[in-house]
C-alpha positions in Angstrom: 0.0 0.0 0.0 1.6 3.6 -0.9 0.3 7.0 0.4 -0.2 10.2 -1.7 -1.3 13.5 -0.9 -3.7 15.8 -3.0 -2.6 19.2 -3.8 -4.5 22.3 -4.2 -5.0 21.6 -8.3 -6.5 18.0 -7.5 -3.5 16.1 -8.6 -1.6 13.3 -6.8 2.0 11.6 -7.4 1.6 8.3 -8.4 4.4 6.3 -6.5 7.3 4.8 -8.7 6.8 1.5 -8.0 3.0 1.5 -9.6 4.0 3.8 -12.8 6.6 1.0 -13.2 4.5 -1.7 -12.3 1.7 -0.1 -14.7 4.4 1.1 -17.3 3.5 4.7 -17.1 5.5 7.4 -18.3 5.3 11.0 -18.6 3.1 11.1 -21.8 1.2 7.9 -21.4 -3.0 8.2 -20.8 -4.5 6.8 -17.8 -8.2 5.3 -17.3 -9.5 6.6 -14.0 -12.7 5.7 -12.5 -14.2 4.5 -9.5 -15.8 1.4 -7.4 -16.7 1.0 -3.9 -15.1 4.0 -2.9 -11.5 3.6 -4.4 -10.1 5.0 -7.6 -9.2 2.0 -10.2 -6.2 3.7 -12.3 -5.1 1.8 -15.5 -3.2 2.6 -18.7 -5.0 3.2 -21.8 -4.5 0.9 -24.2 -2.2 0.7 -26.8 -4.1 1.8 -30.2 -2.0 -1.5 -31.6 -3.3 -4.2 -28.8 -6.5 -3.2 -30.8 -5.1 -5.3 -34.1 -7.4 -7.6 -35.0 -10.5 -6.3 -33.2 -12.0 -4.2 -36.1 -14.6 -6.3 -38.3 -13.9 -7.0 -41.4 -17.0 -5.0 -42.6 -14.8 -2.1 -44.4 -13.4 -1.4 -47.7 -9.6 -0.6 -46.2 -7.0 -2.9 -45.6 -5.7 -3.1 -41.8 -2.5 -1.6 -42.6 -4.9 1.7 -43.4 -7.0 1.2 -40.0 -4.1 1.3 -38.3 -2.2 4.5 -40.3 -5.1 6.4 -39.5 -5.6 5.5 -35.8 -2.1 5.9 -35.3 -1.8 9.5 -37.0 -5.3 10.2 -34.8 -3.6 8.9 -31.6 -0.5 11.2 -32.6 -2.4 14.4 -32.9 -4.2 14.0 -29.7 -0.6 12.9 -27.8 1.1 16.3 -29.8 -2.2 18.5 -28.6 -2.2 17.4 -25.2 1.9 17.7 -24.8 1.8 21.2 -26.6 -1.1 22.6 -25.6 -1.8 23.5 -29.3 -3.5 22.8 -32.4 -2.7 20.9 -35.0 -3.8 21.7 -38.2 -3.5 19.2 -41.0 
């Protein structure tokens, strides 16, 4: 069990040993919610552990799935690190 303490902005250190144990790192997303009373804090997943779960019910290929959810996950990570917009 760790100990954190909430600052004045709402935000908490999360303790080394869970960001390693979660593999979290200074631009990685987190899922937050809660149950019971506790806060449930996991990584979001990786765009490519999502291979394989699209249906097959579209004209592109994979490979083009994946180019455009990786260029989507890109300008969100760029937008949130730079607090500005990209413009394609």
């Amino acid at each position: 069990m760790y100990t954190a303490t909430v600052t004045a902005q709402g935000q908490i250190t999360i303790p080394i040993a869970l960001r390693r144990a979660l593999k979290l790192d200074r631009a990685k997303v987190i899922i937050t919610q809660t149950n019971a009373g506790t806060i449930e804090i996991e990584p979001e997943p990786d765009i490519m552990s999502l291979l394989g779960s699209v249906k097959a019910t579209t004209s592109k290929s994979i490979s083009e799935i994946v180019e455009e959810e990786v260029l989507k996950e890109y300008k969100r990570t760029e937008k949130r690190l730079s607090n500005t917009p990209i413009i394609v």
